[in-house]
C-alpha positions in Angstrom: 68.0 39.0 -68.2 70.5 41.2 -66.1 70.5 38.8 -63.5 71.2 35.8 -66.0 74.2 38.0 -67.2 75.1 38.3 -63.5 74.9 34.6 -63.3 77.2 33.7 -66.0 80.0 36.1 -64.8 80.0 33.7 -61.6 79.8 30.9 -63.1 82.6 31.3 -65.6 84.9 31.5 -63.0 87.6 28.9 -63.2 85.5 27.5 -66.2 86.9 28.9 -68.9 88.9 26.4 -70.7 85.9 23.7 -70.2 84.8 22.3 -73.5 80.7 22.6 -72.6 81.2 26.1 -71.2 83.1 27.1 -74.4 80.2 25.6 -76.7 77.8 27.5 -74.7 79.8 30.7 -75.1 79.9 30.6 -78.9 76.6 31.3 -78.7 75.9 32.9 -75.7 73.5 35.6 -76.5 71.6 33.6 -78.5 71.6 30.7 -75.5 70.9 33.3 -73.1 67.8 34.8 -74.7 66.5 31.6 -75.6 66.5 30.6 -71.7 65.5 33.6 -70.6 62.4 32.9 -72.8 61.7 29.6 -71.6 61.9 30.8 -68.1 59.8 33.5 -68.4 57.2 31.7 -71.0 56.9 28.8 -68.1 59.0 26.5 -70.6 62.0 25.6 -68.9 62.2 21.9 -68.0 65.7 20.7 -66.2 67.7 17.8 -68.2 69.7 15.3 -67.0 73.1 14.6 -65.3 76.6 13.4 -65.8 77.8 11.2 -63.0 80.9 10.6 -61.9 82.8 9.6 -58.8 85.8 11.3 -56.6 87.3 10.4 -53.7 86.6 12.9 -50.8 88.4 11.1 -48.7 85.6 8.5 -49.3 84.4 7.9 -52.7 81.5 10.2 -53.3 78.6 9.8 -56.4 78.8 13.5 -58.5 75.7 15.1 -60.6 77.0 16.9 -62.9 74.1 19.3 -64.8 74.4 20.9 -68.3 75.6 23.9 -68.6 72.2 25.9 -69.4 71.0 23.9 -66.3 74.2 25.2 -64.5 73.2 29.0 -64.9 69.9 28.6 -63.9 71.0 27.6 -60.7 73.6 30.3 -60.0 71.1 32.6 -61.0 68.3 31.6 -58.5 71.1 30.7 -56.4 72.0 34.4 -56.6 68.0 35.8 -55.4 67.6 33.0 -52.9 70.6 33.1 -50.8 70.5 36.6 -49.5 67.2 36.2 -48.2 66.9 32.6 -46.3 70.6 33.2 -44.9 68.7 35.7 -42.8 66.5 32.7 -41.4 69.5 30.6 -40.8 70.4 30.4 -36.9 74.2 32.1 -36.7 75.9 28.1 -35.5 75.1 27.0 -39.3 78.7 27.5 -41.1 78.7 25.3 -43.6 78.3 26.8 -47.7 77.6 30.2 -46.2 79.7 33.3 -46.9 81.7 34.5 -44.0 81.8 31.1 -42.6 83.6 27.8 -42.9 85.1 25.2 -41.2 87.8 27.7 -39.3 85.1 30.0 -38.2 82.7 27.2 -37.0 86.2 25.2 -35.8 86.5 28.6 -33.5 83.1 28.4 -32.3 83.8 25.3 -31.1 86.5 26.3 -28.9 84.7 29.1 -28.1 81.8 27.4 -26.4 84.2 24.9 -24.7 85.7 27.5 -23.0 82.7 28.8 -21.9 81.3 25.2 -20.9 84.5 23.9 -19.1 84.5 27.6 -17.4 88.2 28.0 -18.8 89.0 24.1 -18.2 87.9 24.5 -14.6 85.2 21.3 -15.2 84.0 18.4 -17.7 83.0 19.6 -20.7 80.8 17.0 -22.6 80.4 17.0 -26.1 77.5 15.0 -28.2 78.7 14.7 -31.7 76.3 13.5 -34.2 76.4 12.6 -38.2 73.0 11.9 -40.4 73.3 8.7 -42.6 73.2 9.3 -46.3 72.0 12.9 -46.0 72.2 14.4 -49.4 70.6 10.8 -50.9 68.0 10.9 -47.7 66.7 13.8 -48.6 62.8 13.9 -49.1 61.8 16.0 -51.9 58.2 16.4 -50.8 59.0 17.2 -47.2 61.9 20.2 -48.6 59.3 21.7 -51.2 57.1 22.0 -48.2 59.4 23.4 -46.3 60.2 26.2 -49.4 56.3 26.7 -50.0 56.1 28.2 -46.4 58.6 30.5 -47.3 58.3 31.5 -51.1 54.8 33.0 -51.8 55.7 33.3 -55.6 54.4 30.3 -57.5 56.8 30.7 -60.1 59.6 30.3 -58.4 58.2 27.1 -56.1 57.7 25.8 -59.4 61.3 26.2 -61.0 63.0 24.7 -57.4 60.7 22.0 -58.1 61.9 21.8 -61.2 65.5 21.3 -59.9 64.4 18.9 -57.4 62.6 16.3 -59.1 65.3 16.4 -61.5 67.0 14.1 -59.6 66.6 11.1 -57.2 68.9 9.0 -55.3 67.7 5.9 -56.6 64.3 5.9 -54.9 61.6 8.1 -56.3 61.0 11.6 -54.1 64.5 10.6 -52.5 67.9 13.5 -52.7 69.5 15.7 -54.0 72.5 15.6 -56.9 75.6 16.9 -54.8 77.4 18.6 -57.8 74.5 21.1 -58.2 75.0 25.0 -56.6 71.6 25.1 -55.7 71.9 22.1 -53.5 74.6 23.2 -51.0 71.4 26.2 -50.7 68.7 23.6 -50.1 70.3 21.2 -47.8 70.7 24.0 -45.8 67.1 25.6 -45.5 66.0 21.8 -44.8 68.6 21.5 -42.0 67.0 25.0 -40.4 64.1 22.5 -39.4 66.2 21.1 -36.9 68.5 24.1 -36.2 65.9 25.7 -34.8 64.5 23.0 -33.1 67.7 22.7 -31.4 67.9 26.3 -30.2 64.0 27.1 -29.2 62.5 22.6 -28.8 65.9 21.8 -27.3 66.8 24.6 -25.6 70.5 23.9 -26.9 72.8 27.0 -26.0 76.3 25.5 -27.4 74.9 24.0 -30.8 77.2 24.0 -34.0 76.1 22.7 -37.1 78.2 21.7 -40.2 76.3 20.2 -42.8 75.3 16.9 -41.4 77.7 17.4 -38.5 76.6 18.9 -35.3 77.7 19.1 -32.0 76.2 19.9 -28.6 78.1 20.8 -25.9 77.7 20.8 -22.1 79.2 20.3 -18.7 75.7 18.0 -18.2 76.5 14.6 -19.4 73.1 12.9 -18.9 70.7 16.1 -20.2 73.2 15.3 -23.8 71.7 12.0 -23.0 68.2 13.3 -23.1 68.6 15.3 -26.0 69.1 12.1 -28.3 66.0 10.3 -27.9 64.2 14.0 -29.1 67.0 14.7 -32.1 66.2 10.9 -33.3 62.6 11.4 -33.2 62.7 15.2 -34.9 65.3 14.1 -37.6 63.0 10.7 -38.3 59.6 12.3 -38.0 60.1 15.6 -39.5 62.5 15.4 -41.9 62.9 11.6 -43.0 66.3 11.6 -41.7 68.2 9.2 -39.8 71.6 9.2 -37.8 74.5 7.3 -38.9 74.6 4.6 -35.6 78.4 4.3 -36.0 78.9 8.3 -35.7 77.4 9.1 -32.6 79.2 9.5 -29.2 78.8 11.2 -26.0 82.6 12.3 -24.5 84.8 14.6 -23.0 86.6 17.1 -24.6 89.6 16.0 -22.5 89.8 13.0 -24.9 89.7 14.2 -27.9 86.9 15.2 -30.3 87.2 14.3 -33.8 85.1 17.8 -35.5 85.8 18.9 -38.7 89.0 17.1 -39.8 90.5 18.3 -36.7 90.6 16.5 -33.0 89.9 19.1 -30.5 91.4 19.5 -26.8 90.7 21.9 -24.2 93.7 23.7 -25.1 94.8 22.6 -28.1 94.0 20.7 -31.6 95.7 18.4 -34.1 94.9 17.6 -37.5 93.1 13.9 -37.6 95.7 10.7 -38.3 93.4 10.1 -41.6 93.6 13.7 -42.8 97.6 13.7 -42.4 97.5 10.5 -44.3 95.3 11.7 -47.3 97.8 15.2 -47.1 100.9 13.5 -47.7 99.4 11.3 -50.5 98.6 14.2 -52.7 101.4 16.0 -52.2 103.0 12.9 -53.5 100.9 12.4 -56.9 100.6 16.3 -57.9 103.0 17.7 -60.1 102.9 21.5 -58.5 103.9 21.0 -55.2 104.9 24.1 -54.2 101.7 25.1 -54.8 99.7 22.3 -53.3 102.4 22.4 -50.4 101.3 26.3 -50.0 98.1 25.4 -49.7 98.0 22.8 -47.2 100.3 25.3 -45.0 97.4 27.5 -45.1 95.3 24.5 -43.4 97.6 23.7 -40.6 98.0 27.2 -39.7 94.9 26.3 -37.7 96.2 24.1 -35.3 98.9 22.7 -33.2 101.2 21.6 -36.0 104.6 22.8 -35.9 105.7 19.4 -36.5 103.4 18.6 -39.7 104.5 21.8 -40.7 108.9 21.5 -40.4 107.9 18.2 -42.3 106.6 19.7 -45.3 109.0 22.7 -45.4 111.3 20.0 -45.8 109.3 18.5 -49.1 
């Protein structure tokens, strides 16, 4: 019960003022009790979703839960975490507290530094991208996956639960990208290969964003190697499959396009598409200031003094 309290606090966050979360409150006790029951009496079965589409830049497909469902996630969202981010290898930033896309943007010129010996030689980078992940997703495979870890049967049950709640339009296939819990288990599947990259692979300079990773290394043709044995792990192991038009073998030197951001040895600027999509929602938001704020905050990351005299000017 105290940790479905718990649960709610965090979820309410920035919720407030919307209409199922207010209906839920009204009754909150009452609603709380009565789930707690269910949970406890083995009763709790997960509904259905809402979808809906955004565009992120690309349009993405959006499961939203009910609100009940909602707090059931942030509250084994809230006992999980802690424990399998201790299994997670340290190059895995993405939906992790005290990580990110800055911190794992830093990593990245971190390990070029130390590849390209301070830009003294090549540096070689193999960037990768997995096709459809969160609809690729094989449910049996990731409750596998849990059951080594998660001796309680109670619990493997309920994340079962959640997961066959959804598929991506194939049954046993993905996971619903508006739910908490997902950014959790997308993760704990991707340890798979993140340590199969560190101790299979033997891969020293491996960052891993969600479904983008890199490897980098002043050895053009062992990156070569590597993707013959990443194909066959990610196909084999964990029914995934790399996107053919987002893979590429080159030097930092050109440019590497990681994270919103192309990287140099020495410097990086905000992608040409990213700029674009910046400037068009500055355009159709009526706080600017605000939004304008905000997007300073992002280019304080990189070489954009220009971007940035450009917006001061908006």
């Amino acid at each position: 019960m105290n940790n479905l309290l718990g649960a709610w606090k965090e979820f309410l966050k920035g919720k407030r003022r919307k209409k199922d979360v207010q209906e839920f409150q009204y009754r909150l006790s009452d609603n709380i009790i009565e789930l707690h029951n269910d949970l406890k009496n083995k009763n709790y079965t997960h509904g259905g979703y809402h979808h809906f589409k955004i565009s992120d830049p690309k349009q993405r497909d959006i499961h939203k839960a009910s609100v009940r469902d909602r707090l059931v996630h942030h509250a084994l969202y809230r006992q999980l975490y802690p424990f399998f981010d201790h299994t997670f290898i340290a190059d895995s930033y993405s939906c992790r507290n005290r990580k990110g896309t800055h911190k794992a943007m830093n990593r990245f010129r971190s390990f070029a530094r130390k590849v390209s010996k301070n830009n003294t030689r090549t540096c070689w980078v193999l960037k990768c991208d997995i096709r459809k992940f969160f609809a690729s997703i094989d449910q049996k495979v990731l409750m596998g996956i849990i059951g080594a870890y998660i001796p309680d049967e109670r619990i493997r049950i309920l994340v079962g639960n959640i997961v066959s709640s959804f598929n991506s339009g194939m049954a046993g296939k993905g996971l619903p990208l508006g739910n908490l819990t997902s950014q959790l288990l997308v993760n704990i599947y991707m340890n798979e290969f993140d340590q199969f990259a560190k101790h299979k692979l033997k891969a020293k300079y491996h960052i891993r964003y969600a479904d983008d990773f890199v490897f980098l290394s002043h050895d053009r043709e062992w990156l070569v190697s590597l993707l013959p044995r990443i194909h066959d792990f990610l196909h084999n192991h964990l029914s995934l499959e790399l996107h053919p038009n987002k893979v590429s073998i080159q030097t930092l030197a050109s440019g590497v396009d990681f994270l919103g951001w192309i990287h140099f040895p020495d410097h990086r600027v905000l992608r040409t598409a990213t700029k674009r999509r910046m400037f068009r929602r500055i355009k159709e938001v009526s706080d600017k200031k605000e939004t304008i704020q905000s997007y300073l905050g992002l280019l304080s990351h990189g070489n954009t003094y220009k971007l940035r005299q450009k917006l001061d000017l908006l």
